[in-house]
C-alpha positions in Angstrom: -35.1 73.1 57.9 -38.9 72.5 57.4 -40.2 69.0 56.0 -41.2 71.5 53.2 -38.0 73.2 52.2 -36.2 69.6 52.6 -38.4 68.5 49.8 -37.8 71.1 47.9 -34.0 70.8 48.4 -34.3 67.0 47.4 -36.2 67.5 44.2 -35.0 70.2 42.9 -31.2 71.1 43.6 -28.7 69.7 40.9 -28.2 66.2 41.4 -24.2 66.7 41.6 -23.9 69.2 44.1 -26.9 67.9 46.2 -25.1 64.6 46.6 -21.9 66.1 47.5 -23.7 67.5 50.0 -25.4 64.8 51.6 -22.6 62.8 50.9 -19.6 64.9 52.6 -21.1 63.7 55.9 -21.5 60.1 55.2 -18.0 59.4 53.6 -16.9 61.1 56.7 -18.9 59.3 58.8 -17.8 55.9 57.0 -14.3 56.5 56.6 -14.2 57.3 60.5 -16.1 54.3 61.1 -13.2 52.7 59.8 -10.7 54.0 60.7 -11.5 53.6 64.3 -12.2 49.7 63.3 -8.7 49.7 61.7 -7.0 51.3 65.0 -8.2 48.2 66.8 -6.0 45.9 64.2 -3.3 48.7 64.5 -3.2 48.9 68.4 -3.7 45.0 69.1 -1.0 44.2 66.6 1.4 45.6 68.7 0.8 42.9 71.2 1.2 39.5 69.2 0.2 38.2 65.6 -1.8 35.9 67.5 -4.3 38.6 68.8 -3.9 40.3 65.4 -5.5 37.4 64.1 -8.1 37.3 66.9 -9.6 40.7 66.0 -10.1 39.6 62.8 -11.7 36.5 63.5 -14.3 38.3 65.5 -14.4 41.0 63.0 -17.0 38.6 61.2 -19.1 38.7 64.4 -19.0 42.7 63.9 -19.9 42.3 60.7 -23.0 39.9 61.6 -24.0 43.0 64.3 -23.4 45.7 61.8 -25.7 43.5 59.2 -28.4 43.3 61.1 -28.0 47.1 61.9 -28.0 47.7 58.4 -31.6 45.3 57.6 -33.5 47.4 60.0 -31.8 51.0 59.1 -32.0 50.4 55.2 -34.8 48.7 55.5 -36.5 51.8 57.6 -34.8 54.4 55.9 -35.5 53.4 52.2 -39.1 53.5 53.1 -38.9 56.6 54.6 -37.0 58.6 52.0 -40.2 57.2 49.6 -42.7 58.4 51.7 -40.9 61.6 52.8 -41.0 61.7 48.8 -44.5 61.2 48.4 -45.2 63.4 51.3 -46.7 60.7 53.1 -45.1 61.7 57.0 -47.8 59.7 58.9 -46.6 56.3 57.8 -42.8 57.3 57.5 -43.2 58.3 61.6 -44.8 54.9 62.1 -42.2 53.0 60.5 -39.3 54.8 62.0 -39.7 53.2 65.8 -40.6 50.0 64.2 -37.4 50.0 62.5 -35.6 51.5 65.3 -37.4 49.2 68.1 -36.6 46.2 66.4 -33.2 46.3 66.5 -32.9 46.8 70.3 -35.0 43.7 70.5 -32.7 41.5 67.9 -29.7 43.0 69.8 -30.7 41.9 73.2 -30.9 38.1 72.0 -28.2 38.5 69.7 -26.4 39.5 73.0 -27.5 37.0 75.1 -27.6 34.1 73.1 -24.1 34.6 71.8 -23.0 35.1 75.6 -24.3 31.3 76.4 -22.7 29.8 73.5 -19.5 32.1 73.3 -17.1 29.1 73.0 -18.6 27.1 70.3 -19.5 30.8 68.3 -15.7 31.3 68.4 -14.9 28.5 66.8 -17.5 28.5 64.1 -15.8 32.3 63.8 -12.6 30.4 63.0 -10.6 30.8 65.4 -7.9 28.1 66.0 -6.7 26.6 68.8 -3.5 29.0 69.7 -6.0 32.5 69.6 -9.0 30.5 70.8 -8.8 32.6 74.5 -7.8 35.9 72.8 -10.8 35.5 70.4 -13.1 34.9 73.6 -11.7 37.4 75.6 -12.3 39.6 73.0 -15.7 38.5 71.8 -17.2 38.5 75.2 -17.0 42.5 75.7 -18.3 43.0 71.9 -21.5 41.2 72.6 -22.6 43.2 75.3 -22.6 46.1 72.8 -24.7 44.4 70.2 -27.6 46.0 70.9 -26.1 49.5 71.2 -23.6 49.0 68.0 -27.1 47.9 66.0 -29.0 50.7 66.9 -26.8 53.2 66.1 -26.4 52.0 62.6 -30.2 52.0 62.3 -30.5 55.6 63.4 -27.2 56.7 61.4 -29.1 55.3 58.4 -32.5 57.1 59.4 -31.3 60.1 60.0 -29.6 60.3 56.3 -32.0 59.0 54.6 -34.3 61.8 55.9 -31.3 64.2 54.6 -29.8 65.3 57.8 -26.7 63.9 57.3 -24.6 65.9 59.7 -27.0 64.5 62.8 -25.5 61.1 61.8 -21.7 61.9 61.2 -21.9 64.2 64.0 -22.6 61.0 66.3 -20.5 58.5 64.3 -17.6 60.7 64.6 -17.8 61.6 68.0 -17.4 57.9 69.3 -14.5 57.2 67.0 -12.6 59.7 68.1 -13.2 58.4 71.6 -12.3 55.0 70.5 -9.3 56.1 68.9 -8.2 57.5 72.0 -9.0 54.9 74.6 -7.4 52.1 72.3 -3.8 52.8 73.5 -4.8 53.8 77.1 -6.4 50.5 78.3 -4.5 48.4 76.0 -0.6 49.7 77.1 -1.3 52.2 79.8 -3.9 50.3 82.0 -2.5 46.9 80.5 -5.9 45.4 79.9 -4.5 43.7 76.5 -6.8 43.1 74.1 -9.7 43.1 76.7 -9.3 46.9 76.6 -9.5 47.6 72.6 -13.0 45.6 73.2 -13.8 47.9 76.2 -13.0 51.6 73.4 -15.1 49.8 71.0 -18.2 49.3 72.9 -18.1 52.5 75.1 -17.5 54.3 72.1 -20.8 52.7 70.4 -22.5 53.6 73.4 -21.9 57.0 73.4 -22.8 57.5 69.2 -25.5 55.9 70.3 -26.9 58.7 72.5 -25.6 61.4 70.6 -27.2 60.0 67.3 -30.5 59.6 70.0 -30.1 63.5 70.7 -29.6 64.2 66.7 -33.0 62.4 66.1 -35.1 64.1 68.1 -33.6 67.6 66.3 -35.2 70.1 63.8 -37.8 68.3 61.5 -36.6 64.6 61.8 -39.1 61.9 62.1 -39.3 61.6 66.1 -39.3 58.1 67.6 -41.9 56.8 70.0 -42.6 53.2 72.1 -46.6 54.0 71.3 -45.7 53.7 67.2 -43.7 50.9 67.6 -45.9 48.2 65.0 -44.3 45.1 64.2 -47.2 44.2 62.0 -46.9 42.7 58.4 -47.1 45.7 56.2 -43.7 47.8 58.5 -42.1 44.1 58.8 -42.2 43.5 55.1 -41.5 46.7 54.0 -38.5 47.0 56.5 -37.7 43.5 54.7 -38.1 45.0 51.0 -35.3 47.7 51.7 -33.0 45.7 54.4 -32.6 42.4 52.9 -30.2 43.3 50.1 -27.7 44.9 53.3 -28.2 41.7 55.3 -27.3 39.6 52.4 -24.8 41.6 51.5 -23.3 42.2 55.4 -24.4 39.0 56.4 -22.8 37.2 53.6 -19.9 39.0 54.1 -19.6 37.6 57.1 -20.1 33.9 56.5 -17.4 34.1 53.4 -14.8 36.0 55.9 -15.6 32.7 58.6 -15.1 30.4 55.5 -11.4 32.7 54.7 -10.6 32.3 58.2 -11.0 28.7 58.4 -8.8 28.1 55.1 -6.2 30.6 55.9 -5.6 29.0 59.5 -4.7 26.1 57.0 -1.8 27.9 56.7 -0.8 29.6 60.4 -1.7 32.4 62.1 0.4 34.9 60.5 -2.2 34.6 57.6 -4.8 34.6 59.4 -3.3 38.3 60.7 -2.2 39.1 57.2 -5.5 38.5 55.3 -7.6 40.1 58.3 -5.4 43.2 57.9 -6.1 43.5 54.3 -9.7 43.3 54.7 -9.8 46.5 57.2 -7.3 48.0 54.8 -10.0 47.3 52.2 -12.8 47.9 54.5 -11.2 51.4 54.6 -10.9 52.4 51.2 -14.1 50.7 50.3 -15.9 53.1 52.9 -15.1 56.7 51.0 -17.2 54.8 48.2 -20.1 53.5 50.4 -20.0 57.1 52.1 -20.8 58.3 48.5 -22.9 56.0 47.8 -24.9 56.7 51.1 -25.1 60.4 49.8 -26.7 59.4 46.4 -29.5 56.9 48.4 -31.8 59.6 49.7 -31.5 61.8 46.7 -32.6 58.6 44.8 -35.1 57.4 46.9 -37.1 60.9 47.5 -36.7 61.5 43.4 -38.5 58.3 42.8 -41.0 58.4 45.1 -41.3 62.0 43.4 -41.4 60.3 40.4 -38.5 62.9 38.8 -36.9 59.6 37.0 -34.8 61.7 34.9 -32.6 62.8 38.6 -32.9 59.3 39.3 -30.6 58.6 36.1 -28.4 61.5 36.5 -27.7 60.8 40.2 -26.6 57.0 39.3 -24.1 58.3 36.5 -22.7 61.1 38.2 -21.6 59.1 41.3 -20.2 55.8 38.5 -18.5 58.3 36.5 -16.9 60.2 39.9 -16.1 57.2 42.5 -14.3 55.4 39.3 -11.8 58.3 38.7 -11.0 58.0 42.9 -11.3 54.2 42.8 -8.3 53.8 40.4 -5.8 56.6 42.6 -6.9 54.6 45.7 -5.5 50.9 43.7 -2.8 52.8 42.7 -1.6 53.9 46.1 -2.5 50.5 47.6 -0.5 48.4 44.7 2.8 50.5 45.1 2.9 50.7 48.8 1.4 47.4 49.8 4.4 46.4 52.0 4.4 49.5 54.1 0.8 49.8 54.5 0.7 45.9 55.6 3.9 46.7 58.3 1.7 49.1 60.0 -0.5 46.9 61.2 2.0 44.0 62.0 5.7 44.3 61.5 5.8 40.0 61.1 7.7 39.4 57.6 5.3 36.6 57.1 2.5 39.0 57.7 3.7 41.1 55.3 4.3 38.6 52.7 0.9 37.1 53.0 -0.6 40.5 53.6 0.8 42.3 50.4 0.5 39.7 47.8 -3.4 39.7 49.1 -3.7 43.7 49.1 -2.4 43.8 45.8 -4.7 41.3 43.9 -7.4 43.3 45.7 -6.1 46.3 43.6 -6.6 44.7 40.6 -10.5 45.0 40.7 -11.2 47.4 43.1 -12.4 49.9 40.2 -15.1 47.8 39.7 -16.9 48.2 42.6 -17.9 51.4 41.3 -20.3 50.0 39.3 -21.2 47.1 41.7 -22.2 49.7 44.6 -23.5 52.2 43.1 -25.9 49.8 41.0 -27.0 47.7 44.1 -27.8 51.0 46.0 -29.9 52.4 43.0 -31.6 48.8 43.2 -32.6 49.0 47.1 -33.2 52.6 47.5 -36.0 52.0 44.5 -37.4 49.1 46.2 -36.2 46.2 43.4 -35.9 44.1 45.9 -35.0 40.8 43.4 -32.6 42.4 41.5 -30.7 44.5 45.0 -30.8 41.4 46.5 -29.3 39.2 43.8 -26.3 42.1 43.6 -25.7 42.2 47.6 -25.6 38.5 47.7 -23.0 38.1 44.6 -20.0 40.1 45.6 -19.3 38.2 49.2 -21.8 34.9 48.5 -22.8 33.6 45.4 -19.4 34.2 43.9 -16.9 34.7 47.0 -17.4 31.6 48.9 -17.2 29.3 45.9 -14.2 30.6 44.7 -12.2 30.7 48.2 -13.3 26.7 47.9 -12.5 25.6 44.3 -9.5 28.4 44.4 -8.0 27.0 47.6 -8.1 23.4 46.3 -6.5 24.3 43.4 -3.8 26.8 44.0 -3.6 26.8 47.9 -3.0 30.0 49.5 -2.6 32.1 46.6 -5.9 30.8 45.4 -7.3 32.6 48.8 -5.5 35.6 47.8 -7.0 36.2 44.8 -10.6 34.8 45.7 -12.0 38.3 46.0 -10.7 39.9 42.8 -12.3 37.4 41.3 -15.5 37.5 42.7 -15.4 41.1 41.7 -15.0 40.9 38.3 -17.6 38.1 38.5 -20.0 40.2 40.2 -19.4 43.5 37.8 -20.9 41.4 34.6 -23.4 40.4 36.2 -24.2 44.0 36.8 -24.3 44.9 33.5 -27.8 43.1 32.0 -29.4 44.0 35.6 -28.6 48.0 35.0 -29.6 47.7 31.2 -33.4 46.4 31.9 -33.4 48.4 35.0 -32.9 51.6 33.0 -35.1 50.5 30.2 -38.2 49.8 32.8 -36.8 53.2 34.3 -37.6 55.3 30.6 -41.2 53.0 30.3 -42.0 54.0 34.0 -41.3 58.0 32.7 -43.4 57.8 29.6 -46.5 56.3 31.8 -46.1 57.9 35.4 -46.9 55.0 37.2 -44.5 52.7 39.0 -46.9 49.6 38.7 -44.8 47.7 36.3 -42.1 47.0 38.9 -44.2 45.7 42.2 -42.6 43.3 43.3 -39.4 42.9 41.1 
């Protein structure tokens, strides 16, 4: 498909069926993504509850790797589903192996730097002293994948915000399925432990890393290039416009899963396992939505640069009004069978207890983050930085990490386990005023045709 007939395809197809298609790929792509994260958990907890709760202690590190992955591919690709927009292809090639560049280099030190200090890094992770080896053991093979495992997430997220979606899940699910498979054969058959679910991770980063290399340089995708690589102000800042919201988001994410970790080992491992497993359970579920969410992104971001405000509106409701319906079947499921879905992962009664109780006050809210999603997407891929940012930083930061503090001090362990449905319902008010101005700027933009009323907001 010509750069022509894609913009056609974005600015003109019906906004329901375009996003299903776009989006087909991505919530494949995503719920692969984790379910190949989740076979990690499933796999290691067949060893011990103590290296359950390692993978989950440096899942925050993969978090902090897939946040930065996230800064530079958001950041990149929001930009250049605007420009593809606006037609503007010079600029949107430019920015491209700026943001694609960058991330090698932030992966390298990332790598390196975390190598040198892997000790003190696993305990800031929260890992205590009983998984402290299992958490460095694991930990050391992850970080010699940074770079590769950030990369890919920045040319995943370039290639669908240009709308070739299939390029990216093609990659993405390629290396899960390898991942999937090498799991059991290093861990049991080659009896590497839980040295070899770190070895099907990275390799299988590596090699969605060259096959999402390969899908790049395809059909009429923006080409990357060392000679228009230009880490100057105007690509930096613009890369920070449309990333920051993910690396708050991610990145915050992160810190408030160190700050669970630390609590919960208050209470023994087995918590530690059981809460880590209900965050890649959740991680899971929450990924058909981000999938759909992905979808909506590039339709929103070439019909504003377009300046078609009225798609812009119907994309955002059709995706609230569609991932609700889906959100509420998927609480359901997860409130009835809590128990069983926990016992796959680790078959430790105290695990389970922990683990359920959790998974079920997660339920409670998880409709919500229809709403909260969708909204912050709309916000980034539009270039409201403020208001993006304040949403990705509310959900996992500003609200999270208090309550796992005051909730804890209060209530213990069950005020841990119900420190995220909080923060949800927290963070879906908050929405609310932000999405009512937004769409009233949106209707003032539409009667004037400019878009100067919102620089820099």
């Amino acid at each position: 498909m010509g750069t022509k007939d894609k913009y056609q395809m974005m600015t003109s197809t019906p906004v329901g069926p375009l996003i299903m298609k776009l989006s087909l790929p991505t919530i494949i792509s995503m719920l692969v993504t984790a379910f190949y994260n989740m076979a990690d958990t499933y796999f290691v907890g067949k060893i011990s509850t103590q290296a359950t709760a390692a993978v989950g202690v440096v899942f925050s590190l993969m978090a902090i790797i897939q946040a930065l992955g996230f800064y530079f591919g958001h950041g990149s690709g929001n930009f250049i589903s605007r420009e593809l927009g606006r037609k503007n292809i010079e600029s949107v090639s430019y920015m491209a192996s700026t943001g694609f560049f960058s991330s090698i280099f932030v992966g390298i030190l990332l790598a390196v730097f975390g190598l040198i200090f892997v000790k003190p890094l696993a305990v800031l992770l929260g890992a205590t002293p009983t998984i402290l080896e299992d958490v460095i053991e694991y930990m050391r093979i992850i970080l010699v994948g940074a770079p590769f495992m950030m990369a890919s997430f920045v040319l995943n997220n370039q290639l669908r915000f240009q709308g070739s979606a299939v390029y990216a899940m093609t990659g993405i699910v390629t290396g899960a399925v390898i991942n999937v498979a090498l799991d059991p054969l290093l861990i049991f058959v080659f009896d590497l432990g839980i040295s070899g679910a770190a070895i099907a991770t990275v390799f299988s980063q590596i090699v969605s890393f060259f096959l999402l290399l390969i899908g790049i340089k395809r059909g009429s995708n923006i080409k990357l290039s060392i000679r228009k690589f230009k880490p100057n102000f105007y690509y930096e800042s613009q890369i920070f416009n449309g990333g920051f919201p993910s690396l708050i988001r991610q990145g915050l994410g992160s810190i408030s899963t160190m700050i669970l970790n630390h609590a919960a080992g208050g209470y023994g491992d087995a918590a530690i396992a059981g809460m880590s497993v209900v965050m890649r359970v959740a991680m899971f579920a929450n990924s058909a939505l981000i999938g759909f969410g992905q979808g909506f992104q590039p339709v929103v971001g070439f019909n504003y640069g377009a300046k078609l405000y009225g798609r812009v509106r119907k994309s955002f409701w059709f995706c609230v009004k569609s991932s609700t319906g889906f959100l509420i079947l998927l609480s359901g499921i997860g409130a009835i069978f809590a128990e069983q879905i926990i016992a796959a992962f680790r078959n430790d009664p105290k695990v389970i207890e922990v683990g359920a109780f959790t998974l079920r006050t997660y339920c409670l809210a998880f409709p919500l983050n229809s709403i909260i999603v969708m909204s912050n997407m709309l916000f980034q891929s539009t270039g409201k930085t403020l208001s993006a940012s304040l949403m990705a930083s509310a959900r996992q930061g500003l609200f999270l990490i208090p309550c796992i503090w005051i909730m804890e001090l209060i209530w213990g362990l069950k005020g841990l386990q119900f420190a995220q449905c909080t923060a949800d319902f927290m963070t879906f008010v908050l929405a609310i005023p932000l999405l009512t101005d937004y769409f009233k700027k949106l209707l003032n933009e539409e009667k004037i045709g400019g878009e100067k009323l919102w620089e820099n907001t």
